[in-house]
C-alpha positions in Angstrom: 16.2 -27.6 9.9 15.0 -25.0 12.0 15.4 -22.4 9.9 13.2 -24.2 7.5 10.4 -24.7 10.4 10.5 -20.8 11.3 9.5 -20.0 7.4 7.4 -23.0 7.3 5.2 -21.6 9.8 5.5 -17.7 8.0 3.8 -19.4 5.6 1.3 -21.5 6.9 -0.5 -19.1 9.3 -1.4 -16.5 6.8 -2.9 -19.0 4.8 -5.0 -20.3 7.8 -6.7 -16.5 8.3 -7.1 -16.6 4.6 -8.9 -19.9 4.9 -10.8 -19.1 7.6 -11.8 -15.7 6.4 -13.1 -17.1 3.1 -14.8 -20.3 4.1 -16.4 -19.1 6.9 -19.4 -16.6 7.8 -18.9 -14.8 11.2 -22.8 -14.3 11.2 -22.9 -18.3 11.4 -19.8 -18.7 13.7 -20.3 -20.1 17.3 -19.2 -16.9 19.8 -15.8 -18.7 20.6 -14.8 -19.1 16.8 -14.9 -15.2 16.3 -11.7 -14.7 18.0 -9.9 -17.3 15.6 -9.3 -14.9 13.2 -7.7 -12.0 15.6 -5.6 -14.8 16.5 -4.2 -15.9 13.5 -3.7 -12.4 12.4 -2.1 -11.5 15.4 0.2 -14.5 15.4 0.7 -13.9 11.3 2.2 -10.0 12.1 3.7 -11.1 15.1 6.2 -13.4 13.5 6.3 -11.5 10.1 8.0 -8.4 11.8 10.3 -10.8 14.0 11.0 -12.6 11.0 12.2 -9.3 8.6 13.5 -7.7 12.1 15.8 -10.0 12.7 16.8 -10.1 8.9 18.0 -6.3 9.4 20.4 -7.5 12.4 17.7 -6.2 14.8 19.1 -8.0 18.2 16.5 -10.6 19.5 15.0 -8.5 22.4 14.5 -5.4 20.8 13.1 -7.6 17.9 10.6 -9.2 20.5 9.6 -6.0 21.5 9.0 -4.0 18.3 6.9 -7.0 16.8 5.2 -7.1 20.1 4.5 -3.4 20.4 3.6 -3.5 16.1 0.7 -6.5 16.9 -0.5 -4.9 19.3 -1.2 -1.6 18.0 -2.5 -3.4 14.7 -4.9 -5.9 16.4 -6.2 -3.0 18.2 -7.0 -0.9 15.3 -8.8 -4.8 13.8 -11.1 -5.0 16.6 -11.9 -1.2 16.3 -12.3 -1.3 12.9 -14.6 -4.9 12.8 -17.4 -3.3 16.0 -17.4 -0.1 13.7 -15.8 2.2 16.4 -12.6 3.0 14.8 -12.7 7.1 14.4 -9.2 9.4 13.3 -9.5 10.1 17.3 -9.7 6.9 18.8 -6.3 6.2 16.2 -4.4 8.7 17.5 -5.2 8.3 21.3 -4.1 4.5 20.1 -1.1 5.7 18.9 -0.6 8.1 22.0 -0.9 4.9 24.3 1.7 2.7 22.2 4.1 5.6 22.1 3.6 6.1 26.1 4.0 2.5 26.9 6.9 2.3 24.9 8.7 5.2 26.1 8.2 3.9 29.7 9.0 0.5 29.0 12.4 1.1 26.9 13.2 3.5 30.2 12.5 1.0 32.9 15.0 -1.4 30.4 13.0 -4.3 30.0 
């Protein structure tokens, strides 16, 4: 039963953002609604890459922590790319960041 709740919910938040992407016009959207969408795309690759992680025997914590690190970098890169400020140099100092903060975090063994 819970299995069947975990892929229940990998399917029903991507087809929230896709609702909300296609009914909706962010020009119209009260300033609190705007977020919805970084949220639900967030939570959508969140749980994707825990999902297929944990499908190649990835153990749970490192699983966590990959998906984690993956969102983050990608919902980065979203709200770059939606102001209009996302530049080859503002990827790769993205990139440079994620690959610090990993490094340090897999040494301090969280």
């Amino acid at each position: 039963m819970k299995q069947l709740q975990k892929f229940g919910l990998l399917l029903i938040l991507p087809g929230l953002f896709l609702l909300f992407v296609i009914f909706s016009d962010p020009y119209k959207l009260p300033l609190a609604l705007i977020v919805v969408p970084f949220v639900l795309f967030a939570a959508t690759i969140y749980r994707f890459s825990k999902f297929f992680l944990q499908r190649l025997h990835v153990s749970k914590g490192r699983a966590v922590f990959i998906a984690g690190t993956m969102t983050g970098l990608l919902l980065l890169l979203a709200l770059l790319q939606s102001i209009r400020q996302l530049s080859l140099k503002d990827f790769l100092i993205l990139l440079a960041l994620v690959i610090g903060l990993t490094l340090y975090l897999r040494r301090i063994d969280i």
